[in-house]
N, C-alpha and C positions, 0 to 999 in steps of 0.2 A: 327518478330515472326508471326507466321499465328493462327487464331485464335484456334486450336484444341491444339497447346500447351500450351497458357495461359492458359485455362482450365483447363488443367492436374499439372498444376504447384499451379493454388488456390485448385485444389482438393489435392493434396498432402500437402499442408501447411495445410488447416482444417482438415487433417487427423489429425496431431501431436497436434492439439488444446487439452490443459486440459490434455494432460498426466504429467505438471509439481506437480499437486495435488496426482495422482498414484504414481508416483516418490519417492515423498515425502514422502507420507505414508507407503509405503513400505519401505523406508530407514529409517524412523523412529521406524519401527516393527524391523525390522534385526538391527538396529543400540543399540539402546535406552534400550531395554526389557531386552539383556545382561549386560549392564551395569548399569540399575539399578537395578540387581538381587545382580550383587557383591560388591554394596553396601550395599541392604541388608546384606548380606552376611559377610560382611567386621567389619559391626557397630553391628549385633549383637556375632560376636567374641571378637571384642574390651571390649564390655560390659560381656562376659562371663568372658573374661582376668584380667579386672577389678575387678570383683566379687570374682574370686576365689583367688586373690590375697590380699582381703580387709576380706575374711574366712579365708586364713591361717594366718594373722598376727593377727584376732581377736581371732583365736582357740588359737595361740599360748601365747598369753597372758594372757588366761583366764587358762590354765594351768599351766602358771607363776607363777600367784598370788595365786593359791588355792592349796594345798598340793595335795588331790583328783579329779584331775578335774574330770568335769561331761561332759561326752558324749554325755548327750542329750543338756546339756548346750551350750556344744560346736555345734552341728549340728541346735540347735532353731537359735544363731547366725549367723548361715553359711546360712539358710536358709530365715534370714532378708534380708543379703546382697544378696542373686540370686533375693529374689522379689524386690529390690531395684532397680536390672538391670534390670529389665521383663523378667527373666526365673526361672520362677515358678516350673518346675518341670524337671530341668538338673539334671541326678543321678549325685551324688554327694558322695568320701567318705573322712576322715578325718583321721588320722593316725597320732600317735604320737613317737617320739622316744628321749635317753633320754642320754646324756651324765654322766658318774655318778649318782647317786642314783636319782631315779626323784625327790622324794620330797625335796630333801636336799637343802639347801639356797646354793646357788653361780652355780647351777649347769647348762648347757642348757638343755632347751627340745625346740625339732622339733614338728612343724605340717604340716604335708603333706597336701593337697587338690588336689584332683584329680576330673574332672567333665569331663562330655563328652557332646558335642553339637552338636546337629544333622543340618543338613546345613538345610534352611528356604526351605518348601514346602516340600522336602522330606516324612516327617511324615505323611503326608498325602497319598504320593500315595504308602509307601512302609511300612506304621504303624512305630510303632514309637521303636517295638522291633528290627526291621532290617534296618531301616533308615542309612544313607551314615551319621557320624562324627564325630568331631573331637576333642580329647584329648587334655585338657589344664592341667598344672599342677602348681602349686606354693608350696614351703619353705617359712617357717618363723621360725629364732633363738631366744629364748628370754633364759633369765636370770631367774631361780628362784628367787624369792623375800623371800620365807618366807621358813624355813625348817618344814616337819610335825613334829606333838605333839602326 
């Protein structure tokens, strides 16, 4: 080799010096940032799913046992179990329905839960009336226990 192309040859290796760190970083932004959103993502649904499944079987019990159930009773419940999971303020509604007479011993009643979750960050950039999410819903059948007096 004559000396003008060894030159060219260490000039072109400390060219590529230190872009293993840019690489990197970059693969880590494009890589990483997505998937740790739909984890996000993923665990605070799971936790929604949770919630509104531990409100419909608590509503529906609480209307089991009581000839009258109390609506605010049932929603102070439902709104135990959402702070329980960290969502504090997912609208949330509760609906009952009633196989046979509601209050009458032997008979079922339903409770609905229906909650909507806005996907993480959204609320922020779109407010939280028109935010992108997503409808969960849970059933729970119970037994009347007691007939009204």
């Amino acid at each position: 080799m004559t000396e003008p192309e060894v030159g060219r040859e260490v000039a072109a290796e400390s060219a590529d010096e230190g872009t293993a760190v840019i690489e990197f970083i970059f693969a880590s932004i494009v890589l990483l940032i997505p998937v740790i959103y739909l984890m996000l993502t993923l665990s605070q649904l799971q936790a929604a799913s949770y919630a509104t499944t531990s409100a419909a079987m608590s509503a529906s019990r609480i209307a089991a046992r009581d000839a009258n159930p109390s609506e605010a009773r049932a929603r102070a419940v439902a709104d135990m179990h959402f702070a329980d999971f960290g969502l504090r303020d997912a609208p949330t509604s509760i609906t009952y329905s009633c196989t046979g007479p509601c209050g009458q011993a032997g008979s079922l009643i339903t409770a609905r839960v229906v909650t909507k979750v806005s996907l993480p960050g959204f609320p922020l950039l779109f407010g939280s009336d028109r935010s992108p999410h997503i409808t969960l819903r849970a059933n729970h059948t119970d037994v009347v226990a007691t007939g009204s007096q």
